[in-house]
C-alpha positions as CSV (number, residue, x, y, z in Angstrom):
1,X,12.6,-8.6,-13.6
2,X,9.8,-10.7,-13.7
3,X,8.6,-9.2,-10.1
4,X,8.9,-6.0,-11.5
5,X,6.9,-6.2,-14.2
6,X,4.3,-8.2,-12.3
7,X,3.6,-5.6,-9.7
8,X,4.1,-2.3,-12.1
9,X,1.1,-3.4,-14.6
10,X,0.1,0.4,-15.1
11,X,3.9,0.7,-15.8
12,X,5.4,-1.2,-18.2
13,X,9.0,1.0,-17.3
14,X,11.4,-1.1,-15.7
15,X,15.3,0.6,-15.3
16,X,18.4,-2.6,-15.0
17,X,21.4,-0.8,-14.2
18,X,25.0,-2.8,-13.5
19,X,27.4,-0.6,-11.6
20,X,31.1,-1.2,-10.0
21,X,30.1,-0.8,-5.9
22,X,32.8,0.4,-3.4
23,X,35.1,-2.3,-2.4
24,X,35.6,-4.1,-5.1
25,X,31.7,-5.1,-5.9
26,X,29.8,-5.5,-8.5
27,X,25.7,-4.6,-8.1
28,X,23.1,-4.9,-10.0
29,X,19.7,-2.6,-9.2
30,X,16.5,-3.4,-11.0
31,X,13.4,-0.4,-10.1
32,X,10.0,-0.9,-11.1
33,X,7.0,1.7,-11.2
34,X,4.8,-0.1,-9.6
35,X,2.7,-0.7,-6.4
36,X,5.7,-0.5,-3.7
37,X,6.5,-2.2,-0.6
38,X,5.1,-1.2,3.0
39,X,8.3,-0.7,5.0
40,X,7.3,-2.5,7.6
41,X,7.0,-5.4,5.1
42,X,10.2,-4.7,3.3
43,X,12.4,-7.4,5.4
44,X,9.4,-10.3,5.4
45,X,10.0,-10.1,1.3
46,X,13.3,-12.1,1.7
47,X,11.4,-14.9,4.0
48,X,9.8,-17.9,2.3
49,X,6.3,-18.3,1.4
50,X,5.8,-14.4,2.1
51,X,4.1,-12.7,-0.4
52,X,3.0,-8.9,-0.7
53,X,-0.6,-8.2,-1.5
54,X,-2.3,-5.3,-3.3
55,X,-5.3,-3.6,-2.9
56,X,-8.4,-5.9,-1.6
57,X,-8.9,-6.0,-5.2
58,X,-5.8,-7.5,-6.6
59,X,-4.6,-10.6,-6.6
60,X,-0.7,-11.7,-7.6
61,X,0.1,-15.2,-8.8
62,X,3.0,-16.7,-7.2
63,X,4.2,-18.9,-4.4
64,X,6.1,-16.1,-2.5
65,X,9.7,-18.3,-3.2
66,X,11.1,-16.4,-5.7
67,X,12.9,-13.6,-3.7
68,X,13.8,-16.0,-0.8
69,X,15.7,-18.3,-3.2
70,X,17.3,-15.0,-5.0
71,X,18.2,-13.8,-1.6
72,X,19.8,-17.6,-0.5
73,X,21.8,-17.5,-3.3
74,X,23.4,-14.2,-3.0
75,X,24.3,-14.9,0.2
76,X,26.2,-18.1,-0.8
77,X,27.9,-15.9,-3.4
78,X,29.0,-13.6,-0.6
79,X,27.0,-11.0,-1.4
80,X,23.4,-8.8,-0.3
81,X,20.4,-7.9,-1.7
82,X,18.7,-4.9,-1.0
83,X,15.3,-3.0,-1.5
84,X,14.1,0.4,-1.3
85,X,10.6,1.0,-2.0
86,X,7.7,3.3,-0.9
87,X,4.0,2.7,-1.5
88,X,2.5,3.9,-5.0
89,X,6.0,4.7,-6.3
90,X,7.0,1.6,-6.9
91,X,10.5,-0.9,-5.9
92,X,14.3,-0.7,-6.0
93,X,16.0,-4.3,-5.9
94,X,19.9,-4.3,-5.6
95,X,22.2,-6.9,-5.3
96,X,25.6,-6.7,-4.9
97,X,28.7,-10.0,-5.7
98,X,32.0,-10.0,-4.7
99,X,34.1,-9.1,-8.5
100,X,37.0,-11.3,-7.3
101,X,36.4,-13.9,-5.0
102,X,39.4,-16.2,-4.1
């Protein structure tokens, strides 16, 4: 949430939805407005330290951890987060969690 409305400032519309996934997962998607992902930089978001940029003119506070610790715990849960994104159009974040885990 808080990525989302950090990199959407020109949009302050942020959609949360929580949906049953196939297979007996739950997943939660969170889609921002805002300035979008590069594709070729849409897998380095889940390493640590990496952060994405704006124009020369922007600069985004933060010390690039926050998605690789969101991702690390996920995958302990058993589960995946996701990202679909295109620049100028803004980010999809899902994540999805085993509902019964035994």
């Amino acid at each position: 949430m808080t990525n989302a409305l950090k990199y959407s400032r020109d949009s302050k519309r942020v959609d949360v939805r929580v949906f049953e996934e196939k297979d007996n997962y739950v997943a939660v998607s969170v889609k921002d407005y805002g300035i979008g992902i590069d594709e070729k930089e849409q897998q380095q978001i889940f390493k640590r330290f990496y952060r994405i940029s704006g124009n020369k003119d922007e600069t985004y506070s933060g010390f690039g951890i926050g998605l690789y610790l969101s991702n690390e715990i996920i995958e302990r849960h058993k589960g995946k987060i996701f990202v679909n994104s295109e620049i100028g159009k803004g980010s999809e974040f899902t994540f999805t969690l085993p509902l019964n885990e035994n």
